[in-house]
N, C-alpha and C positions, 0 to 999 in steps of 0.2 A: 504494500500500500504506500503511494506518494502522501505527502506531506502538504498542503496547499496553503496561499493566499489569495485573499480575491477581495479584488476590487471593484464595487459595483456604483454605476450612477453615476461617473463622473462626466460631470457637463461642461459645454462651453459653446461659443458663437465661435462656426468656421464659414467659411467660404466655399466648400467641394461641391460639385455638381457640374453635369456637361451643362446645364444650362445656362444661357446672359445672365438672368435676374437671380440665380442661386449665386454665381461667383459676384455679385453688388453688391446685392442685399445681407447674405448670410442667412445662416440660421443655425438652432441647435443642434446640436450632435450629443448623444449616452455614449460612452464607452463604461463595459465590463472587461475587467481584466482579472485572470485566475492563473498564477503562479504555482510552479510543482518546486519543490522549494524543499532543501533538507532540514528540518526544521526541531533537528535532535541534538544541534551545539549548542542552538537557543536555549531552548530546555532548559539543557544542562547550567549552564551560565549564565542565564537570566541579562545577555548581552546585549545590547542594538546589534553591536558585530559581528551576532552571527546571524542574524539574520538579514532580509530584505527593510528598509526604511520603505513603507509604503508612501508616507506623505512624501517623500521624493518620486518615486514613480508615476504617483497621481500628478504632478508638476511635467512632467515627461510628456503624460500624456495631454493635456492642458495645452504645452507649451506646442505639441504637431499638432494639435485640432486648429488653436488657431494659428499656424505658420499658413508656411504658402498654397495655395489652394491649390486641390485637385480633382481631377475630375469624377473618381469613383472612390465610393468607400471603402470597396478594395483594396484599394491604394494606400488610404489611409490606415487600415487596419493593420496591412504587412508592415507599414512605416514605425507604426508602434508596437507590433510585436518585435522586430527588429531592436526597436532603443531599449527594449523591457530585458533582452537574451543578453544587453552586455552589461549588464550585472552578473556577476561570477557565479552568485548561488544560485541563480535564476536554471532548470536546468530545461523546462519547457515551458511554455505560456498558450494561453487561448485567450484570445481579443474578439472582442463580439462589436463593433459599432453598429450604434442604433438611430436610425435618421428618419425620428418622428413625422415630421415636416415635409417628408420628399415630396415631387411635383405626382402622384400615381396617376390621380385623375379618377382615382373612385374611392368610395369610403375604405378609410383601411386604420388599423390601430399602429402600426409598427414597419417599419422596415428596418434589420439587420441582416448584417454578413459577421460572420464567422471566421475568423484563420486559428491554425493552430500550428505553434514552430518547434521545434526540438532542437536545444542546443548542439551543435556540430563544433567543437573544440578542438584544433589543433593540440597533440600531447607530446613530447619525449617523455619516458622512459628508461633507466637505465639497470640493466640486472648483470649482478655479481653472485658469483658463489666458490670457495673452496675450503667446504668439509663437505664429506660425503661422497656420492656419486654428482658431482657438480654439473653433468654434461646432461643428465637428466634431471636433475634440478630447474637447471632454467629453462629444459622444453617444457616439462610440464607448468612452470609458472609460468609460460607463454601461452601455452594452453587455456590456463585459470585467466589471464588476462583477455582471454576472446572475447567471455563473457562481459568484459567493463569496459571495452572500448573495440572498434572496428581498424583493426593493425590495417597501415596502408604499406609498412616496409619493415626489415627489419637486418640487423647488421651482419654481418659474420660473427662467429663468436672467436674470442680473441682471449689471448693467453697474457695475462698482464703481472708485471710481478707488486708485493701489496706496497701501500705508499702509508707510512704513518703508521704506528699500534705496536706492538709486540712483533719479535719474529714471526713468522705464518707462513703456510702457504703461498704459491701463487694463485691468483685465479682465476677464472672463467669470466669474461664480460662480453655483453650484449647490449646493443641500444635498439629500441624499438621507435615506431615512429606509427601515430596511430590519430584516430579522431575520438571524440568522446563525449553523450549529454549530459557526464555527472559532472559535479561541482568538482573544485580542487580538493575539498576538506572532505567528499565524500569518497573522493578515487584514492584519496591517501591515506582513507582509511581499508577501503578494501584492499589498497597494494600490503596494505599492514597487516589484516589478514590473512592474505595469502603469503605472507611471512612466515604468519604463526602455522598453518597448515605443512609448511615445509621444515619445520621445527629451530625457527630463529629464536635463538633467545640474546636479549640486551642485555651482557653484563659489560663489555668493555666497551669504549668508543675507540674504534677502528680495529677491533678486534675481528678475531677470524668468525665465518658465519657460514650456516647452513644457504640461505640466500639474503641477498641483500635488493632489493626494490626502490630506485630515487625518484621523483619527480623532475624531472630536470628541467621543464619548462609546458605552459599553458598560457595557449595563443597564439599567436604569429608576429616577430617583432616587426617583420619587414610592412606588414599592415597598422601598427601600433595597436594589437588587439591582446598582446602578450601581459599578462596578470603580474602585475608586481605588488607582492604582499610578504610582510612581514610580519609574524605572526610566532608565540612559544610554541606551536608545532608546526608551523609549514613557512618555508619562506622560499621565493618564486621570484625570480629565476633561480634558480639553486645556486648558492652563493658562490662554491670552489668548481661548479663545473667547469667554467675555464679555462681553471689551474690544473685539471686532469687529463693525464692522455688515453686512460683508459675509458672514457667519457667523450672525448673530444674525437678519438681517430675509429671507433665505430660507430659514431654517430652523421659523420662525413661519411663514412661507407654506406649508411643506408639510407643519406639525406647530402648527397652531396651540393646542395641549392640550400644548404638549412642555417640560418642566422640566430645570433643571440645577441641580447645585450647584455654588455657588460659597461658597469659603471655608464650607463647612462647612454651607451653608444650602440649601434647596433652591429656588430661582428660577424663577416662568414663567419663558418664555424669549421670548414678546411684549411681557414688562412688562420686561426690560431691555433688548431693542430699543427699544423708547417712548423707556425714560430715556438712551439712547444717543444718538437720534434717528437721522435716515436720511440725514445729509451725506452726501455719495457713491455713493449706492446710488440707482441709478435702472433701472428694467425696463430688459431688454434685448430679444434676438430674440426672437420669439414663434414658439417652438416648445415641444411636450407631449416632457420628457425619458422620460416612463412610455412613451410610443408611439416617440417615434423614436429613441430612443436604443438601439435593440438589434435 
């Protein structure tokens, strides 16, 4: 069961219609607006932050009724189910405008249209593992991953030796590249289940691990649609991705067009591999994670 918000009633004087006297005159416009909304950080936290600010979306929507005029409610609708998805939490919406007023020409109470959108997010990913059977490790956590997001690519997997912790293993790294309608806070938690499923446990930072799961980025920078949050458990773009080459040269392999920002700029992300270089990062098993991994 999704989790909703909804907004009902909100009015204003716009301009839309094909006709002369609709785009002079005006008239009112309802929007209904119903958000699927993960709404279990709230809960918990009793925060604004984790949840959607409604009176600010009601303002969103306000602010397109009366912008520039257009000719179909259509139009209007997708425009603000559009400004409602780029709120992070937002993970689907349905937008009903309601155009009391229209020209029908015969008694009638109502005319509404309806859209409904589902968020499509730009993801990386980033999976690690050496204890265990590591090479089955992250097919199967590839696998688990089908379920929470639509993979459009995914790296070679790559033999890297560990950077930071105690002596360790080397180990298995993979970056996936994928679209997704969940929130940041709720893919990171399912990537955190699917941790536990694989038997991580946290005791050391940078210590060795059954698998390990990043976020490494949500959105697109080169669109400025990329999430930048700061947060005690999620912080976007992933801070040291940069700094890694075990991060950086499978993530060029299975997005070699793929950018990040760092400190405020937007970076290929093959042009700071290059300057990185590739110490420790040597191919590993040859297997296709898009084929066997699920």
């Amino acid at each position: 069961m999704s989790d909703r918000i909804a907004l009902k009633g909100i009015s204003a004087k716009g301009f839309h219609g094909v006709l002369d006297f609709e785009k002079r005159d005006g008239q009112t416009f309802v929007v209904d607006v119903e958000m699927e909304v993960d709404l279990a950080p709230a809960g918990a936290s009793d925060d604004l932050v984790d949840t959607v600010n409604y009176a600010e979306v009601a303002g969103d929507v306000v602010d397109l009724i009366q912008g520039a005029s257009l000719d179909l409610i259509e139009a209007l609708a997708d425009q603000i189910a559009a400004k409602v998805l780029t709120r992070p939490l937002v993970e689907a919406v349905a937008v009903t405008v309601h155009k009391p007023q229209a020209p029908v020409g015969h008694p009638f109470t109502d005319v509404a249209v309806t859209v409904e959108r589902v968020r499509e997010t730009p993801v990386v990913i980033a999976v690690g593992s050496n204890m265990g059977d590591s090479l089955e490790t992250i097919q199967n956590a590839v696998g688990a991953l089908w379920l929470a997001l639509e993979l459009k690519a995914a790296s070679r997997v790559y033999e890297t030796a560990p950077v930071g912790g105690p002596a360790q293993a080397a180990y298995l790294n993979a970056v996936l590249v994928g679209t997704t309608s969940m929130s940041p806070q709720r893919l990171l938690r399912t990537m955190q289940d699917i941790e536990l499923e694989h038997g991580r446990v946290r005791k050391e930072r940078w210590g060795p691990r059954t698998l390990d799961l990043d976020l490494i980025q949500y959105g697109d920078p080169v669109f400025d649609t990329d999430v930048r949050m700061e947060t005690e458990a999620l912080t976007l773009p992933h801070p040291r991705a940069h700094e890694r080459a075990f991060v950086l040269v499978p993530w060029a392999d299975a997005d070699p067009e793929a950018a990040l920002r760092v400190d405020g700029e937007v970076r290929r992300v093959a042009e700071l591999a290059a300057e990185l270089g590739t110490s420790g990062v040597t191919l590993g098993p040859d297997v296709d994670l898009m084929e066997d991994g699920w």
